[in-house]
C-alpha positions, 0 to 999 in steps of 0.5 A, a space after each residue: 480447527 476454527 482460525 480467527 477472523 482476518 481483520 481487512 485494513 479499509 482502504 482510504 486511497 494510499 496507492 502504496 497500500 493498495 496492494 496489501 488491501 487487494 491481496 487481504 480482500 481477494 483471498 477473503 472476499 473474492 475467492 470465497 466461493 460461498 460469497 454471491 457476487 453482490 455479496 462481494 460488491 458490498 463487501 468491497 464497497 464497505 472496505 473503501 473511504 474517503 476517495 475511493 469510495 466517492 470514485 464508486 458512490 454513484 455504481 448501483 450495487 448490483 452483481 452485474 456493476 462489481 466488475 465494473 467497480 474493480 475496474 476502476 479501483 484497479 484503473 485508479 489505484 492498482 497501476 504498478 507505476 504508480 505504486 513504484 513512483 510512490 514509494 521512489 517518491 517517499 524516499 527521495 524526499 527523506 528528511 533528517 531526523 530530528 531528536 535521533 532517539 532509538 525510537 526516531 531512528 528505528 522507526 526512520 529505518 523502518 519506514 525506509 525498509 518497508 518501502 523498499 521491501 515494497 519495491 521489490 514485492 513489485 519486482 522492481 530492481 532496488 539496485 537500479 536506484 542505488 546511486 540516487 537513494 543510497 545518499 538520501 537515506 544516508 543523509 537522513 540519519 545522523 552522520 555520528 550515529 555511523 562512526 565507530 
């Protein structure tokens, strides 16, 4: 049985999706065993825009510079604070919706769902944080919307 390509999201240097962009490439790319390590290189440099890529512009593309091209993706965009302090960002500063249609509120819910979910994929304790994101994400929502 044959399965589908798997599509890799180019990563343009979102701290929040550097996660999911490494997950999608390690297990497509890096744990190929058929690839050649330069094979991975341009693989890996072809995945990357905008900063990222500039960040690795000046690396020759060799097999013996991948590694050194991980490093400092990882250096730059894999450290986990970083990632956690994104997504705590995002929601602290949550602004009220503004028409409170169906789509402006669910699409409100699942940007906050997502980012939470994110935190705790990162094994970070959302709980932790109840005291100061509940009111934020409460306060972005109509209070009407909550009244039965």
């Amino acid at each position: 049985m044959k399965l589908p390509a798997i599509r890799i999201e180019h990563f343009t240097g979102n701290v929040e999706n550097w996660p999911l962009f490494w997950e999608q490439f390690r297990s497509s790319i890096v744990d190929d065993a058929s690839l050649s390590t330069i094979n991975k290189h341009v693989f890996l440099r072809g995945y990357l825009e905008r900063e990222p890529r500039l960040l690795v512009d000046g690396i020759a593309v060799t097999a013996s510079s991948y590694e050194e091209t991980k490093k400092i993706m990882f250096a730059v965009y894999g450290n986990p604070n970083r990632i956690i302090q994104a997504h705590l960002d995002f929601l602290e500063g949550l602004r009220p919706v503004t028409s409170a249609s169906p789509d402006e509120l669910n699409s409100k819910f699942i940007e906050c769902h997502r980012r939470i979910q994110a935190l705790r994929a990162l094994r970070e304790d959302v709980k932790s944080f109840d005291r100061v994101l509940t009111p934020k994400i409460l306060h972005a929502f109509p209070p009407d919307k909550f009244q039965r």
